[in-house]
C-alpha positions in Angstrom: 0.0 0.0 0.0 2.9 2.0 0.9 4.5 1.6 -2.6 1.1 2.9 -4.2 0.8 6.1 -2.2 4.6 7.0 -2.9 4.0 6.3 -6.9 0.6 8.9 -6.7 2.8 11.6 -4.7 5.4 11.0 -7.0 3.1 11.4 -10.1 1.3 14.3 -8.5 4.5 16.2 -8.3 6.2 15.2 -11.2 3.6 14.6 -13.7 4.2 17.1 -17.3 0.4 15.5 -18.3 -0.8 17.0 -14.7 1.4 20.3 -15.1 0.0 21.2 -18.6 -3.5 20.4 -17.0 -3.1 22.3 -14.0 -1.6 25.3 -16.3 -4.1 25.0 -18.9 -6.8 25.6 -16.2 -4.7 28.0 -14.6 -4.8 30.2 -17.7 -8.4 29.6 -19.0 -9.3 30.7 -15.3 -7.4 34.0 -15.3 -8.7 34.9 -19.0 -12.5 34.2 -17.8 -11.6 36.5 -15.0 -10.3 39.0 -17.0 -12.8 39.1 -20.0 -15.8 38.7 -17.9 -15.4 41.1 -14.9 -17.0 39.4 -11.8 -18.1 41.1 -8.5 -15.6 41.4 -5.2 -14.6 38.3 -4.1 -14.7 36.2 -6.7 -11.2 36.7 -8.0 -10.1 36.3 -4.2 -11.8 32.6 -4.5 -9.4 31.6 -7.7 -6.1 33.0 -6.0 -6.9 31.0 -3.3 -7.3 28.1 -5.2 -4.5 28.7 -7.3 -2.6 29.3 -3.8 -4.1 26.0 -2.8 -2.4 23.8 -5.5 0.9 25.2 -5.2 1.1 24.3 -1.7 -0.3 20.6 -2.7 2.2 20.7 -5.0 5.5 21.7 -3.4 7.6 20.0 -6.3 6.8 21.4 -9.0 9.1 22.5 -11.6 10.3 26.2 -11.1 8.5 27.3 -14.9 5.5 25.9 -13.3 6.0 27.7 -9.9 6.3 31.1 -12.0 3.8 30.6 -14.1 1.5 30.0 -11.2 3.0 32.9 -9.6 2.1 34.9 -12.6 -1.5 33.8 -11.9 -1.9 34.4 -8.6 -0.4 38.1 -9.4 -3.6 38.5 -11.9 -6.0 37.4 -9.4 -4.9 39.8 -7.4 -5.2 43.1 -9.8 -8.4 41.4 -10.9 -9.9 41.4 -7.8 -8.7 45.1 -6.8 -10.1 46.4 -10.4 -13.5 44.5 -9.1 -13.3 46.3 -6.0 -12.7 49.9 -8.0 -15.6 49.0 -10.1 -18.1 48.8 -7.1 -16.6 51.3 -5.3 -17.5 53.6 -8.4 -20.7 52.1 -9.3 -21.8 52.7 -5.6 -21.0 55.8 -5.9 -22.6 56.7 -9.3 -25.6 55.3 -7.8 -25.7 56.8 -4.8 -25.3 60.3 -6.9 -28.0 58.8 -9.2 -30.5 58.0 -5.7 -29.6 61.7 -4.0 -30.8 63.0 -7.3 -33.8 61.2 -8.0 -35.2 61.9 -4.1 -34.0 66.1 -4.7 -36.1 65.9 -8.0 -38.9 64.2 -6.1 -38.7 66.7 -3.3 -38.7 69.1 -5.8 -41.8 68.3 -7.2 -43.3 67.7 -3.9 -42.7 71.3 -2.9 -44.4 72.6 -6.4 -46.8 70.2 -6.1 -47.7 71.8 -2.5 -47.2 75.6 -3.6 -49.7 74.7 -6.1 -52.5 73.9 -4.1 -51.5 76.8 -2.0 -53.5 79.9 -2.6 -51.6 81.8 -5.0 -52.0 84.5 -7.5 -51.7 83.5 -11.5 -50.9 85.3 -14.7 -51.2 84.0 -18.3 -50.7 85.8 -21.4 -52.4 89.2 -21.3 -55.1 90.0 -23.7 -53.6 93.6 -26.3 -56.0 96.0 -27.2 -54.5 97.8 -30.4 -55.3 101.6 -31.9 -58.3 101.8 -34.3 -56.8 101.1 -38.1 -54.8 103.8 -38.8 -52.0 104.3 -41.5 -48.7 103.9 -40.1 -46.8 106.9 -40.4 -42.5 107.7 -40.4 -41.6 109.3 -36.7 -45.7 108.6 -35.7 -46.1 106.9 -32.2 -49.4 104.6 -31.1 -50.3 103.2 -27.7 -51.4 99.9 -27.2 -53.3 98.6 -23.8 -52.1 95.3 -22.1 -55.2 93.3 -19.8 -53.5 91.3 -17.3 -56.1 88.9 -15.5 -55.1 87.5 -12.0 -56.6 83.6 -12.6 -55.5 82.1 -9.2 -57.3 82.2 -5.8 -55.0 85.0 -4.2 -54.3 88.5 -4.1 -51.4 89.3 -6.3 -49.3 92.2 -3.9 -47.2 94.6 -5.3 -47.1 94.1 -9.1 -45.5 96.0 -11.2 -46.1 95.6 -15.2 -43.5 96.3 -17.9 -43.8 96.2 -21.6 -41.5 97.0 -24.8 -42.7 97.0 -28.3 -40.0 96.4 -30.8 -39.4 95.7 -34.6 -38.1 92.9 -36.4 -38.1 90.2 -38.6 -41.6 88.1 -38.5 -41.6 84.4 -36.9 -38.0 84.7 -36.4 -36.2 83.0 -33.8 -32.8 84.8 -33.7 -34.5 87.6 -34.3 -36.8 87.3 -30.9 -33.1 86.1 -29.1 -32.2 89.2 -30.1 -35.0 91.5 -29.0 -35.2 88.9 -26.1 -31.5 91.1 -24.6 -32.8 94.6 -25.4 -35.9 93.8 -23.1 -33.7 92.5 -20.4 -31.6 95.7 -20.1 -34.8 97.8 -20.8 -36.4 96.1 -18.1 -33.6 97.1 -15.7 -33.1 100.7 -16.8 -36.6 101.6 -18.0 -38.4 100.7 -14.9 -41.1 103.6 -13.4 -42.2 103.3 -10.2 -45.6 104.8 -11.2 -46.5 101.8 -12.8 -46.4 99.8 -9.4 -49.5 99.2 -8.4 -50.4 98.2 -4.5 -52.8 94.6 -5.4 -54.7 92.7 -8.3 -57.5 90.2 -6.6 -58.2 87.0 -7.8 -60.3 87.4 -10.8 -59.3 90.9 -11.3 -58.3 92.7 -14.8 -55.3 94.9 -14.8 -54.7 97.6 -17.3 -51.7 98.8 -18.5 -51.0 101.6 -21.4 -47.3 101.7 -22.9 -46.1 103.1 -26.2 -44.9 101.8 -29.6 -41.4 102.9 -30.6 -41.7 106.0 -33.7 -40.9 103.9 -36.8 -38.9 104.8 -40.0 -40.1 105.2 -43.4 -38.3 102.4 -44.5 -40.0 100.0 -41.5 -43.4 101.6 -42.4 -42.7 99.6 -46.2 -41.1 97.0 -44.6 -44.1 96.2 -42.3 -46.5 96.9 -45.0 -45.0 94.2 -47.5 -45.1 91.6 -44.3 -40.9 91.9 -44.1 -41.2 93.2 -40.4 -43.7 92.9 -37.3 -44.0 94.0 -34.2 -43.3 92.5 -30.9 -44.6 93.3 -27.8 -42.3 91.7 -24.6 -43.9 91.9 -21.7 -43.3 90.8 -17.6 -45.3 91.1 -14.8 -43.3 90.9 -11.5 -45.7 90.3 -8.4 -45.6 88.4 -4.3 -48.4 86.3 -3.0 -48.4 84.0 -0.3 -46.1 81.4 -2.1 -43.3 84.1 -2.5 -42.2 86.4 -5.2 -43.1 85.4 -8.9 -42.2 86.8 -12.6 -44.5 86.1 -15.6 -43.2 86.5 -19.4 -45.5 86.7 -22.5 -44.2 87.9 -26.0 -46.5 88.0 -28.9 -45.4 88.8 -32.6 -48.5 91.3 -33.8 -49.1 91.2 -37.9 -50.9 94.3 -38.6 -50.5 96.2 -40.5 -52.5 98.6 -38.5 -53.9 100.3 -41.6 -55.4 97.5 -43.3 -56.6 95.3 -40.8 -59.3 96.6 -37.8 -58.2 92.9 -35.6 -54.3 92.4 -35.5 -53.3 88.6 -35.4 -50.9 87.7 -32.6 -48.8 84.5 -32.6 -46.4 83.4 -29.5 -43.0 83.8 -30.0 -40.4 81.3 -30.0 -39.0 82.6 -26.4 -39.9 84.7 -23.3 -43.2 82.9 -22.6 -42.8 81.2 -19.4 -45.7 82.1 -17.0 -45.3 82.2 -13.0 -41.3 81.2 -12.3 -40.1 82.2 -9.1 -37.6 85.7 -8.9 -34.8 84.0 -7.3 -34.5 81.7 -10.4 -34.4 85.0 -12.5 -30.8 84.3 -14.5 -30.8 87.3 -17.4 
């Protein structure tokens, strides 16, 4: 019995058939690893397996013994680049989570501030001059109707509006005009035009003036090549805070041949009821 046990070891140690098996396996076992990324602790499993036959093998032939070396040094920056990858995907989705519950939260607190009482302003109806012949250097005034649609007292609002020319249905053209209203509404502000409250359900009227045109804009706007645009914002506070509402309108007169102007929305600038504090012009 003795005699078989010392022929096994001495196969087992000595065998090339068992060496190329053993390396063979070795090697298929590192490139699965490496082509197909597994999670933490798998790659610690194989090194200690491939730890596990070395040490049953303590003869083997010192190729061999590097070549499992080599193996178990694979295991090893496989199992670290495992442990990178969680690390990162934990933290990607933990960004990912954090974002989804601030977004929910979010739309928790609108959701809330909307069935609050609150004041609310749409697009305001324009009341336009009888037809008239446009005229080089003439002005017109045009009325703005703002109409407070919520369920609360609109405090303080103030009401601005520009009118400007430019190229009809044009959307660099509105980008364009979009600026000059933002630096008119900061320089061209009068305080006489701040009114103390509009309640719920209440019109508003404001009057403003059109700009004095050219005699080459009265031919232009005549043969349709320009239009008018009237920007408008209404700044206001209720309950819920302190709210902006935009509206701009493109108006295709021409005021001389038509008693009812046609107004279509413009491209931009007609975002209703945002909060000031998200105000970024």
């Amino acid at each position: 019995m003795d005699g078989f046990w010392n022929k096994a070891e001495h196969y087992w140690n000595h065998s090339h058939a068992i060496a190329w098996v053993l390396g063979v396996l070795g090697a298929v076992l590192v490139t699965w690893a490496a082509l197909r990324p597994q999670p933490p602790g798998v790659s610690v499993g194989l090194l200690a397996l491939a730890a596990g036959i070395m040490s049953v093998r303590p003869k083997i032939h010192p190729s061999e013994k590097a070549a499992w070396m080599v193996f178990l040094i694979a295991f090893a920056v496989l199992e670290v680049r495992a442990i990178e990858k969680s690390d990162n995907q934990n933290t990607t989705d933990r960004v990912a989570t954090s974002k989804s519950l601030t977004e929910a939260l979010q739309g928790v607190k609108r959701t809330l501030e909307q069935t609050q009482p609150h004041a609310l302003f749409g697009n305001p109806s324009i009341d336009l001059p009888p037809p008239t012949p446009l005229e080089e250097g003439k002005r017109f005034s045009y009325v703005l109707t703002y109409q407070n649609y919520g369920n609360e007292v609109a405090r303080h609002p103030y009401i601005f509006a520009a009118m400007y020319i430019g190229k009809p249905n044009d959307r660099k053209t509105q980008e364009g005009l979009a600026l000059k209203f933002e630096k008119d509404w900061k320089n061209g502000r009068n305080p006489n035009t701040l009114h103390s409250e509009i309640p719920p359900y209440s019109p508003h009227i404001g009057t403003f003036q059109s700009p004095a045109v050219t005699r080459q804009q009265v031919e232009q706007i005549y043969a349709a090549k320009l239009t008018f645009y009237i920007f408008s914002r209404i700044s206001y506070t209720d309950n819920t805070g302190d709210w902006f509402s935009d509206d701009c309108l493109g108006i295709f007169v021409p005021l001389g041949q038509s008693p009812n102007a046609r107004a279509n929305p413009c491209f931009i600038h007609t975002q209703y009821r945002y909060r000031q504090d998200q105000f970024s012009h």
